[in-house]
C-alpha positions as CSV (number, residue, x, y, z in Angstrom):
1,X,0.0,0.0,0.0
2,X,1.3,3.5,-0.9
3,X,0.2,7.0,0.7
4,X,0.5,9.8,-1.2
5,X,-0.8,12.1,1.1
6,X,-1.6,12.5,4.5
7,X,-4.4,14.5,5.1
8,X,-3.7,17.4,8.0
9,X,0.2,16.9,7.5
10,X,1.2,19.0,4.8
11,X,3.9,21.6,5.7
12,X,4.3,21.5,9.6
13,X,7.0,22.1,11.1
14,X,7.3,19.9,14.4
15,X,9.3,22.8,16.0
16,X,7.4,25.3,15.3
17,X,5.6,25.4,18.9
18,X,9.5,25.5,20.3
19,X,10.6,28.6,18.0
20,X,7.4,30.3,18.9
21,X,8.4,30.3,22.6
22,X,11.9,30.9,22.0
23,X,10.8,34.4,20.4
24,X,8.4,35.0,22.7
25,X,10.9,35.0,25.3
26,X,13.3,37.3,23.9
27,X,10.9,39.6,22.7
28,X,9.3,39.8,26.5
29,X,12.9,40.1,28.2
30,X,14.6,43.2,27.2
31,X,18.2,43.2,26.8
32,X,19.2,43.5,30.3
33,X,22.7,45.1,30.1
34,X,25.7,42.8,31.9
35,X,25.8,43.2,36.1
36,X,28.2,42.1,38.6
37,X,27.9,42.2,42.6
38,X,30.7,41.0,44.8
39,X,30.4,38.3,47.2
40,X,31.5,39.6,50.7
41,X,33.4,36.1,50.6
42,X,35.3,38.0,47.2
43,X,35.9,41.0,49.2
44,X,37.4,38.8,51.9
45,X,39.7,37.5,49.6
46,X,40.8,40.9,48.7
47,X,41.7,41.5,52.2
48,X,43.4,38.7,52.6
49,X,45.9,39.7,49.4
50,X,46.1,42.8,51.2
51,X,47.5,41.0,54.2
52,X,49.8,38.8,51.9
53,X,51.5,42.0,50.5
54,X,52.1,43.2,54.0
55,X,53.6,39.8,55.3
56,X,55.5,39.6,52.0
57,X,57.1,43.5,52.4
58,X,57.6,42.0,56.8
59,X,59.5,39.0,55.1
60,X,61.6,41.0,52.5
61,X,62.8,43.7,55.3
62,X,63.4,40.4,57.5
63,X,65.5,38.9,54.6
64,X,67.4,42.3,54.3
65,X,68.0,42.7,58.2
66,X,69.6,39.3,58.0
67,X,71.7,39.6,55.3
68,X,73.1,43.1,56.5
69,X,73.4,41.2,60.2
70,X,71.7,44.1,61.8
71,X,68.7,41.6,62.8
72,X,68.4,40.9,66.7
73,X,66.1,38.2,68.5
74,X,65.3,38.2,71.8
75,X,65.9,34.4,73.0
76,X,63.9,35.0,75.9
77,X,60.8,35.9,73.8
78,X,61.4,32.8,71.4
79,X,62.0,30.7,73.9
80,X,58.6,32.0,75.5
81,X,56.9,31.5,72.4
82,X,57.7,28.2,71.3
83,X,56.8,26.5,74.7
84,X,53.3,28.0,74.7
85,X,53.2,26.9,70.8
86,X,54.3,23.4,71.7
87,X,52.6,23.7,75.2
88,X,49.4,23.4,73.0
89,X,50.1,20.6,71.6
């Protein structure tokens, strides 16, 4: 058996009801320009990579102290401070 045509069938387009919405939805959103809001986590970070300069600039003067031999430690205070570190523990 052969069919010619199918009644009701002739010229649809099965995604028609798809495109339809698609244009429908950018025709009811306007174009919304680009935002951006900052996480107060973000800012945090930016904190901390303010703090990491700082300890870098502590660590290069310390490096520079060293090398010049004009850097002093207090034993007492080290001592002090590794016993409540390890105290901890």
């Amino acid at each position: 058996m052969k069919i010619n045509q199918t009644p009701g069938l002739n010229g649809i387009n099965p995604y028609q009801k798809q495109l339809k919405k698609a244009d429908a939805a950018k025709a009811a959103s306007p174009a919304a320009g680009d935002k951006l809001e900052i996480s107060s986590a973000a800012k945090e970070m930016q904190d901390s990579s303010r703090i990491l300069a700082e300890r870098r600039e502590k660590i290069a003067l310390l490096k520079e102290q060293i090398s010049d031999g004009t850097y002093k430690t207090d034993a007492n205070a080290t001592a002090k401070a590794m016993l409540d570190f390890y105290g901890k523990l």
